[in-house]
N, C-alpha and C positions, 0 to 999 in steps of 0.2 A: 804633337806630331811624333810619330814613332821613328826610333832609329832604326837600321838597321849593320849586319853585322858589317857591312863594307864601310861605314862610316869607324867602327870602331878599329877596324885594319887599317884606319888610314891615320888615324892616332898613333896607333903603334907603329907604322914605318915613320911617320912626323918625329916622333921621341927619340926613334932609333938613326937616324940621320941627325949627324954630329955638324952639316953641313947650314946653320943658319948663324944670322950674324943683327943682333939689335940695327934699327936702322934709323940713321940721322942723329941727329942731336937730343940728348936728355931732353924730354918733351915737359910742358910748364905743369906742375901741382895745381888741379883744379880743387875747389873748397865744394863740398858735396852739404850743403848747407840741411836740407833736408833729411841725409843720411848720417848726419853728426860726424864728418871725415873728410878726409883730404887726399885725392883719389891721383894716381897717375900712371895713365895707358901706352905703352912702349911698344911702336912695330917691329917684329921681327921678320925680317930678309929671307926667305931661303936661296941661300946665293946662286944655284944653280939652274933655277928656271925664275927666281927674280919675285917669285911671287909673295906676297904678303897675304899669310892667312891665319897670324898667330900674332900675340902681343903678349907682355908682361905685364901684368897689370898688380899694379901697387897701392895700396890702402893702409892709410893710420886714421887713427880714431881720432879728433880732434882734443879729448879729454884724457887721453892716454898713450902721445906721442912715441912712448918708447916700445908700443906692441904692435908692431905692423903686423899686417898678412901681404904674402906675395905670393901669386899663381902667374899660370900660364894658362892662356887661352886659345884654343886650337877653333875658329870659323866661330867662335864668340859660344864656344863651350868649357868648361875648364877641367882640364886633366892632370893636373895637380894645385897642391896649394899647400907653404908653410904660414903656418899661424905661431907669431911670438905671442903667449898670452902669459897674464901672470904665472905664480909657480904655484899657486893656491887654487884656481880657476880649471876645475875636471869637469870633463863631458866625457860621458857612455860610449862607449863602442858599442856597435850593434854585434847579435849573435854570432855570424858570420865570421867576425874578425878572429874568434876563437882561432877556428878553423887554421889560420892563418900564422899564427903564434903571439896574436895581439894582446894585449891585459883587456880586459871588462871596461879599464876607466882609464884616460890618458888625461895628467894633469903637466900646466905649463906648455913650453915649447914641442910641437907635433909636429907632422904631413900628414896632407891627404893624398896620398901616391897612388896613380893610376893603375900600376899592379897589383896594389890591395882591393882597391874599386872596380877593377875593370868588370870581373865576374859580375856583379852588384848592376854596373852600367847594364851591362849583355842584356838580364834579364828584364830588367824593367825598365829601360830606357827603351829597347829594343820591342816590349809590349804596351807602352803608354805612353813615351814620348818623356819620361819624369827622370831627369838625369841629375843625379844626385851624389857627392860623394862621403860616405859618411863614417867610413873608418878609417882610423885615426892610429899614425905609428910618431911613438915617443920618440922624440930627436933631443938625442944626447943628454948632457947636464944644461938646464936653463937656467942657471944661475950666473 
């Protein structure tokens, strides 16, 4: 299903409205047995019209507890997401990220930040429905 651009505008005023608040009680660690992980989905409030359309969603790997990933999922898309991964463990930025002032190779602790992707999203999510987010910005020392 293709997106279009009013879904991606509604991202961005989502992000930009400081006005949401997690909702309810730390919800229980479900065990993702067939994904090797330990998964747990968080709603998030937007407190002024009450809606829930967004969640945090939290992942560790079962064999490597201390490198979680945490995103955030906007109508069960994700618009951002930090990955703690080893300090050793580099994946490719795609060409684009140049553009942007990314390195070619991000190793260890990243984001996938929605204003590095968004452009990325525009095009191809917005032509084929395939929302992807696959540049990658180095967060800090990961040691």
């Amino acid at each position: 299903m293709a997106v279009d651009e009013s879904y991606l505008e509604a991202v961005d005023r989502f992000l930009a409205d400081p006005d949401k608040l997690l909702d309810g009680l730390q919800p229980f660690w479900k065990h993702e047995k067939g994904r090797g992980e330990f998964q747990l989905a968080w709603p998030i409030r937007e407190t002024r019209s009450g809606a829930i359309r967004s969640q945090m969603r939290f992942r560790v790997p079962e064999n490597d507890r201390i490198y979680p990933s945490i995103s955030l999922l906007l109508r069960g898309q994700r618009v951002c997401r930090v990955d703690r991964t080893r300090p050793h463990v580099c994946k490719p930025n795609p060409l684009y990220a140049q553009k942007l002032g990314l390195p070619h190779e991000v190793c260890g602790l990243h984001a996938h930040d929605w204003q590095d992707n968004r452009p990325h999203i525009a095009e191809r999510a917005t032509r084929d429905g395939h929302w992807e987010m696959p540049a990658r910005r180095p967060v800090g020392d990961a040691s």
